[in-house]
DSSP file (Angstrom, degrees, kcal/mol; ACC not computed):
  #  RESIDUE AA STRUCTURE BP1 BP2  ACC     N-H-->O    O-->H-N    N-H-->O    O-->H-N    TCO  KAPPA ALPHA  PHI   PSI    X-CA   Y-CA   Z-CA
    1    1 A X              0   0    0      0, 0.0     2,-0.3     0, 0.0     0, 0.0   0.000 360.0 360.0 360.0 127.1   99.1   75.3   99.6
    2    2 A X    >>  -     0   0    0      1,-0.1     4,-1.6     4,-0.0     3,-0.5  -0.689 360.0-101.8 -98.2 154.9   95.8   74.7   98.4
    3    3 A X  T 34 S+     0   0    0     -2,-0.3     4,-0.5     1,-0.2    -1,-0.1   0.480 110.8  59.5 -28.4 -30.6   94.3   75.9   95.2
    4    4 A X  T >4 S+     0   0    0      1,-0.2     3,-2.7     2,-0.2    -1,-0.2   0.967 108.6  44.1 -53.7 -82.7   92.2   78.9   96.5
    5    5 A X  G X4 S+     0   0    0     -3,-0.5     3,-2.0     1,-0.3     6,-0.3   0.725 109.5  53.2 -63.5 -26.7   95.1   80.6   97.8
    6    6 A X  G 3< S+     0   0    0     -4,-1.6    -1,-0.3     1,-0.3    -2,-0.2   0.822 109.5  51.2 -65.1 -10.3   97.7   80.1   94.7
    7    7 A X  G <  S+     0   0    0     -3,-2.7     2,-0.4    -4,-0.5    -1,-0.3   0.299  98.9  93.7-112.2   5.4   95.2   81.5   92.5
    8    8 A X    <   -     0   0    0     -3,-2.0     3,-0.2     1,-0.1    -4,-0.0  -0.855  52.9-174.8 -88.6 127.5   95.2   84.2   95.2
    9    9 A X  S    S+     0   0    0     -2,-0.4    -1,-0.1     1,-0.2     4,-0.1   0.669  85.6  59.1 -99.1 -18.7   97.4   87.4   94.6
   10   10 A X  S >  S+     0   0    0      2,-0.1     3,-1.6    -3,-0.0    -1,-0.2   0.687  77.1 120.7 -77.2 -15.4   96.8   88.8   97.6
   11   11 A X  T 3  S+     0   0    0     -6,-0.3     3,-0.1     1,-0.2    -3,-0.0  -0.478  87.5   7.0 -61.8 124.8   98.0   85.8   99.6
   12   12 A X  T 3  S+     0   0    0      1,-0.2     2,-0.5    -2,-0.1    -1,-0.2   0.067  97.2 134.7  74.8 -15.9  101.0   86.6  102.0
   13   13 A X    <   -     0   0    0     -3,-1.6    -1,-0.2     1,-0.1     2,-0.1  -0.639  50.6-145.2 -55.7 107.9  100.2   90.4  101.0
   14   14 A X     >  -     0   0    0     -2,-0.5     4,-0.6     1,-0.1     5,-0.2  -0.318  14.8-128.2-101.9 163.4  100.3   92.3  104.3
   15   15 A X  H >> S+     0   0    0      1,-0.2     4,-2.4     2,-0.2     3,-0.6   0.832 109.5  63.8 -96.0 -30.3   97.7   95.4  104.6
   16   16 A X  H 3> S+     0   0    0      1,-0.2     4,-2.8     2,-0.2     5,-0.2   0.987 105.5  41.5 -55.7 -47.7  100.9   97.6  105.7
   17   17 A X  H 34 S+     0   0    0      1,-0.2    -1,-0.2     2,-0.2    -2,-0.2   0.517 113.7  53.1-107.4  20.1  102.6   97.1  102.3
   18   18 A X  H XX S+     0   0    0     -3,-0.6     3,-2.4    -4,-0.6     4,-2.4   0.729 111.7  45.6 -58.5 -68.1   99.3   97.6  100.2
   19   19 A X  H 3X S+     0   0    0     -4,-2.4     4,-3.3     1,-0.4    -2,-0.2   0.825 118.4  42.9 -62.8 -40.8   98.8  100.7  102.0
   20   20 A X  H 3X S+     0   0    0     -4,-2.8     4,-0.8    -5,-0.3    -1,-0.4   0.507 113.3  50.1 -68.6  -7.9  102.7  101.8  101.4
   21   21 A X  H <> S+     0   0    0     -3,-2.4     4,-5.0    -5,-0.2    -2,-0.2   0.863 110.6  52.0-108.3 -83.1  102.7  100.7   98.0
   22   22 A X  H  X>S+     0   0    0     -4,-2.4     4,-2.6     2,-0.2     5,-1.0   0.854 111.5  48.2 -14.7 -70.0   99.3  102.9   97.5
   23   23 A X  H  X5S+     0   0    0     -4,-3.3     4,-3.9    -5,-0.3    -1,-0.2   0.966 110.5  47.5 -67.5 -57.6  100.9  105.9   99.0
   24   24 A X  H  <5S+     0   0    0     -4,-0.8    -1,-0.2     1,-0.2    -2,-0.2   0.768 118.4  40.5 -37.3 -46.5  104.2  105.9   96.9
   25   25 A X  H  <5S+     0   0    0     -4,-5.0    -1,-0.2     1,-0.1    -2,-0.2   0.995 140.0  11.6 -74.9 -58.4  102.4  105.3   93.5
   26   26 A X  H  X5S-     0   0    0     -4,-2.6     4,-0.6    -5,-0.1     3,-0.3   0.773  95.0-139.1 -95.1 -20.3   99.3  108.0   94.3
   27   27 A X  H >X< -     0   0    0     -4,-3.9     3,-1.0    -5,-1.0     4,-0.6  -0.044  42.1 -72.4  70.6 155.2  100.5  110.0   97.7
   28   28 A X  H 34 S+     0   0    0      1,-0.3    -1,-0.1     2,-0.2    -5,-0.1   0.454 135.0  57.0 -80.7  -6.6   98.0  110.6  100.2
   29   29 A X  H 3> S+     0   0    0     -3,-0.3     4,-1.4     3,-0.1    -1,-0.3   0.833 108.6  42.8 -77.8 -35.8   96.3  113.1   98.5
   30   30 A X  H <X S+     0   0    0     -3,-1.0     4,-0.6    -4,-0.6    -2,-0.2   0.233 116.9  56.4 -85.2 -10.5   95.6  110.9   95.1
   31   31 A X  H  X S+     0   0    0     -4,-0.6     4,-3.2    -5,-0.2     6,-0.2   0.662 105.4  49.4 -88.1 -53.1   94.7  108.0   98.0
   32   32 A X  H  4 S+     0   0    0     -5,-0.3    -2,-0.2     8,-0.3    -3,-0.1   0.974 114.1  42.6 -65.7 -43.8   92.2  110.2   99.6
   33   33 A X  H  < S+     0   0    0     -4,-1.4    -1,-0.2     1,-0.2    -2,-0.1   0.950 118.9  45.9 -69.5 -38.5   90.4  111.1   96.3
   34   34 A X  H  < S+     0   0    0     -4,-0.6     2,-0.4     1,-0.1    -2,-0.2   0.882 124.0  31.8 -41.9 -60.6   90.6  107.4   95.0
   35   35 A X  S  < S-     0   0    0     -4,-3.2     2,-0.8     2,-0.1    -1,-0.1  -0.946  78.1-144.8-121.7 131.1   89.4  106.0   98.2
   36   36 A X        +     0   0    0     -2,-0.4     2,-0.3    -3,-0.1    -4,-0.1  -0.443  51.9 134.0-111.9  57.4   86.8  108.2  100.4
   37   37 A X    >   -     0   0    0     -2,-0.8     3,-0.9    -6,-0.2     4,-0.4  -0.935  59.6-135.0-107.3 156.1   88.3  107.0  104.1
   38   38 A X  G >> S+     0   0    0     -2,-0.3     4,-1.5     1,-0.3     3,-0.7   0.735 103.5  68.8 -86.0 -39.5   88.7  109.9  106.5
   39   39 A X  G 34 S+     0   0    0      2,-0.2     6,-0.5     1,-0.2    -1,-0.3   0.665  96.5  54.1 -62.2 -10.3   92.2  108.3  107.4
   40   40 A X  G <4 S+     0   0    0     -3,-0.9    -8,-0.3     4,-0.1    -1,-0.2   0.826 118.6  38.8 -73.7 -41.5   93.6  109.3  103.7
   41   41 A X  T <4 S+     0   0    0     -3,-0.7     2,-0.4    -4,-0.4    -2,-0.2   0.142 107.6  45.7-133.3   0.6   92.6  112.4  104.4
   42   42 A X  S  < S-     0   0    0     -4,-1.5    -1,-0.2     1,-0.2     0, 0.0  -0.872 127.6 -15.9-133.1 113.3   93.1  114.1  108.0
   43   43 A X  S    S-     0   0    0     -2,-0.4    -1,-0.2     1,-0.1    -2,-0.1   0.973  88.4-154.6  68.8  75.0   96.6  113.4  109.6
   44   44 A X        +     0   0    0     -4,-0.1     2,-0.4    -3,-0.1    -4,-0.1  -0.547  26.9 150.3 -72.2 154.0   97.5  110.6  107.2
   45   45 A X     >  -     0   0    0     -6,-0.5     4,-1.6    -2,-0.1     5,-0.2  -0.908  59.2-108.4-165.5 170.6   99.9  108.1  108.3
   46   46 A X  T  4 S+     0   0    0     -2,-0.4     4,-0.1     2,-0.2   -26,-0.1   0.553 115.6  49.4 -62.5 -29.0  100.8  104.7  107.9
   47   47 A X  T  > S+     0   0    0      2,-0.1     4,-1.2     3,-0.1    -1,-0.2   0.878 108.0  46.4 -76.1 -62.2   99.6  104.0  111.4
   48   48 A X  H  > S+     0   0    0      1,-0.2     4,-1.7     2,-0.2     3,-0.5   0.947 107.9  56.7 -65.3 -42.8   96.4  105.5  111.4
   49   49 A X  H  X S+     0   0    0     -4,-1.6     4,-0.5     1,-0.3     5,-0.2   0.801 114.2  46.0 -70.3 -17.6   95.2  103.8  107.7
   50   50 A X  H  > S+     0   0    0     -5,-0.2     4,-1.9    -4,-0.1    -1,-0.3   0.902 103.2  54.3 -77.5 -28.7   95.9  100.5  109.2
   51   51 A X  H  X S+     0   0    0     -4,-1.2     4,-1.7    -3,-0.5    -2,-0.2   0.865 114.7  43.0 -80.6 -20.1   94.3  100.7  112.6
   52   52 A X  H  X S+     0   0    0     -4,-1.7     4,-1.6     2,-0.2     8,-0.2   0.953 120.6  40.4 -91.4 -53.6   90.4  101.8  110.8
   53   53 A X  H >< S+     0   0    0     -4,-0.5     3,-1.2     1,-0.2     7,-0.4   0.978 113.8  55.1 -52.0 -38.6   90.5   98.9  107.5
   54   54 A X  H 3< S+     0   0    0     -4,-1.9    -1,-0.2    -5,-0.2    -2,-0.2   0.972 115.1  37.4 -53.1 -41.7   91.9   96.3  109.9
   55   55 A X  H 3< S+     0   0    0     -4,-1.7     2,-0.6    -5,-0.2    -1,-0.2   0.651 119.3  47.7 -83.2   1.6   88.8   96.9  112.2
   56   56 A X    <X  -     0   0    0     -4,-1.6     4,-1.6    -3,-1.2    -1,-0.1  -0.980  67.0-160.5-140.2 125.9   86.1   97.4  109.4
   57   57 A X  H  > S+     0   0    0     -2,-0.6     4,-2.4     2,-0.2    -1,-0.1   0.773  91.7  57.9 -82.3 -24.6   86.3   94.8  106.7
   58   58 A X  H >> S+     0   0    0      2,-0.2     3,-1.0     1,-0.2     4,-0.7   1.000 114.1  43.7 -68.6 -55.2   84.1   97.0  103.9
   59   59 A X  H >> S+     0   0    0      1,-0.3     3,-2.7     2,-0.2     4,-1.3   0.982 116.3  43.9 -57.9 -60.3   87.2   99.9  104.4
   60   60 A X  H 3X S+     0   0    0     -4,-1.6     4,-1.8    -7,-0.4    -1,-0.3   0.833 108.1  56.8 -80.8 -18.8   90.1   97.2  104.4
   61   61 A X  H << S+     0   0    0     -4,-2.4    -1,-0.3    -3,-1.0    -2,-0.2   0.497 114.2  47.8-102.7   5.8   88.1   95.3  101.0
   62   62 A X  H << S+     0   0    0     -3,-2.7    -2,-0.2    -4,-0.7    -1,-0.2   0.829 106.3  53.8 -67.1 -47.7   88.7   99.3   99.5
   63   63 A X  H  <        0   0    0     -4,-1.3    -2,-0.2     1,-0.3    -3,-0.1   0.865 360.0 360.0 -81.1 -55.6   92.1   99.4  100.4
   64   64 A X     <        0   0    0     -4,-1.8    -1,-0.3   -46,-0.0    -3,-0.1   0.477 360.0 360.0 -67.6 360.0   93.0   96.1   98.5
């Protein structure tokens, strides 16, 4: 493993079990105020709040 990534905590971290982690602690209401993506906050789901950070790197560098 090289140095970058050991000193990385997010390495191995998956954007699914951020996002689940996230809801459990704030719930998707306390997610939506925290974070201002439209996917927190209309028809939340676990599905939808991965498919918009995965495709837009500024949303997914919120999310983490």
């Amino acid at each position: 493993m090289s140095d970058e990534q050991s000193n990385n905590p997010m390495h191995g971290v998956t954007l699914e079990n951020v996002v689940v982690k996230l809801v459990e602690h704030y719930g998707w209401d306390g997610l939506a105020r925290r974070i201002r993506i439209n996917c927190f906050k209309n028809n939340p789901s676990v599905k939808s709040s991965l498919k918009f950070p995965r495709k837009t790197p500024w949303a997914r560098g919120q999310v983490e």
